[in-house]
Structure formats: structure tokens, C-alpha cells
C-alpha positions, -999 to 999 in steps of 0.1 A, spaced: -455 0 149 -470 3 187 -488 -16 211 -506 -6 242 -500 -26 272 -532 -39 289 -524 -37 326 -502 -2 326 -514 16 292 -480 23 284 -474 23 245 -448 0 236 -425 -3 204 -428 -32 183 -391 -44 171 -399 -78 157 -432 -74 137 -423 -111 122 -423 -129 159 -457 -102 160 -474 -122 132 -462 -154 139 -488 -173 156 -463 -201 170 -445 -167 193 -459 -165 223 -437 -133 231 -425 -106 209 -392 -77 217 -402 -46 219 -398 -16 244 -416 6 263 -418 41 242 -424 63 273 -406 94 290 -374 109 274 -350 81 272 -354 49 250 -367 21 271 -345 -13 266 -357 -38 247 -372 -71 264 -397 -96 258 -435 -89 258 -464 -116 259 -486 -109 228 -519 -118 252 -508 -88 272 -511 -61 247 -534 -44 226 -537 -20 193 -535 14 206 -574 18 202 -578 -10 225 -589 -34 198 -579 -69 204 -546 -85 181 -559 -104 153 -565 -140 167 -548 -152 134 -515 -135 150 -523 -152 184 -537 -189 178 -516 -211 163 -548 -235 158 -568 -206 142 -585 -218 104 
């Protein structure tokens, strides 16, 4: 699955679609998926990315407080 990045635009690689969903993660590992080479895997804040169309992440996946 990928993610755009707000800020840059850059897709990135989701590697841990559980910590995705979970709405207690603030973060999620991933990588960038750009150029060449395989990017390395780090940390991403969930309120920094989007769905590649630029749709917002569900706010179920985001809020822990959502009902």
C-alpha cells in the first residue's frame, strides 16, 4: 500500500498496515518509494500523510477517541 506525503509529495511505502489502522499509533514504518534504490525504512507521522489522491486517512485510523 502507499501513502503520499503532504509537505514533499513523495509516495511512501507502507510496511506496517496494522500500526496504519491502529488509532492508538501515532507513527507508522514505511519508506520513501522514490528514485532507483529502496529508500530505508523509518518512522512516518500518520497526520503527515495522505492517500495518493490526496484524500484525508480515515479519522477512525487517526483518533483514538473517534465513535
Amino acid at each position: 500500500m502507499f501513502l503520499k506525503e503532504k509537505k514533499s509529495g513523495d509516495l511512501v511505502e507502507v510496511l506496517g498496515v496494522s500500526d496504519l489502522i491502529d488509532p492508538f499509533q501515532n507513527s507508522m514504518p514505511g519508506r520513501y518509494h522514490a528514485g532507483e534504490e529502496m529508500g530505508e525504512s523509518k518512522g512516518f507521522s500518520k497526520t503527515a500523510l495522505v492517500f495518493p489522491s490526496g484524500e484525508a486517512l480515515p479519522r477512525c485510523w487517526v483518533d483514538p477517541d473517534y465513535k
